[in-house]
Steps between C-alpha positions, in 0.01 A plus 500: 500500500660820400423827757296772238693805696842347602653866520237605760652198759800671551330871574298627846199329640314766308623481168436126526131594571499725248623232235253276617201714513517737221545817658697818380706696672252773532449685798179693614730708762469823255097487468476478862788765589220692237182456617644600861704769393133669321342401812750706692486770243108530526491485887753766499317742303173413690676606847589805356165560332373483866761683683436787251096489574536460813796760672234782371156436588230755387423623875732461829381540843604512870339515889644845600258505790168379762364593763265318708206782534248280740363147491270531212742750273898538413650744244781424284779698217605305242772642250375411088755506214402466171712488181210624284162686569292244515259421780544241768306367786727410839347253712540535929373233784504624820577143752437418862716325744410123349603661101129478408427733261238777707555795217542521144461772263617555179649868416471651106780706395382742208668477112559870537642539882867562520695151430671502839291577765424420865147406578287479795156277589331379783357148560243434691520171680248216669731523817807617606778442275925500591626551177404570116670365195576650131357191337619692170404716197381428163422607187251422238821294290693399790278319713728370785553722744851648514 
């Protein structure tokens, strides 16, 4: 019986396999390094797309300021920045001692006010509240609250 690939016996355990089987010598290591090197490219630009959108949102706001007025009221001053004129609603909640939410109230800041501007309201609470919290302002395209 004569061997069909006698020069493959005297190569690596792989070329043997190789002989015997058929296959080429063709890798797939450049279509992978590929397909993950576009997959990198793509995510890239994505995290930039959303660094970019987000680092300036439409409307910026901050808690300058409460005061606890008596058990069924408490004022607050809130400081809105806008990067536009556009109008946006800021939302407060006035909380008691167990964090339940006894206050909320949600504050409109007019297109045509002054982009930065400090702004007072009152809530008027079921009982007596310890704090109150800038849940955030939005505007009509930007609806989570910055």
């Amino acid at each position: 019986m004569t061997d069909p690939h006698p020069a493959a016996r005297t190569g690596s355990p792989s070329a043997v396999l190789d002989a015997r089987y058929g296959r080429t010598g063709r890798s797939h290591k450049p279509l992978v390094f590929g397909v993950v090197g576009a997959l990198a490219l793509v995510a890239l630009v994505w995290l930039f797309w959303v660094a970019s959108i987000s680092s300036n949102p439409p409307v910026s706001s901050r808690l300058l300021g409460f005061q606890i007025v008596s058990p069924t009221s408490a004022t607050v001053t809130i400081q809105v920045d806008r990067s536009k004129s556009v109008e946006a609603q800021c939302r407060l909640q006035a909380k008691a001692a167990d964090f339940s939410i006894v206050g909320e109230i949600t504050v409109t800041v007019a297109a045509d006010s002054p982009r930065q501007q400090s702004v007072g309201a009152t809530l008027t609470t079921q009982r007596a509240a310890t704090a109150v919290v800038l849940v955030g302002c939005t505007t009509a395209d930007a609806h989570r609250p910055n």
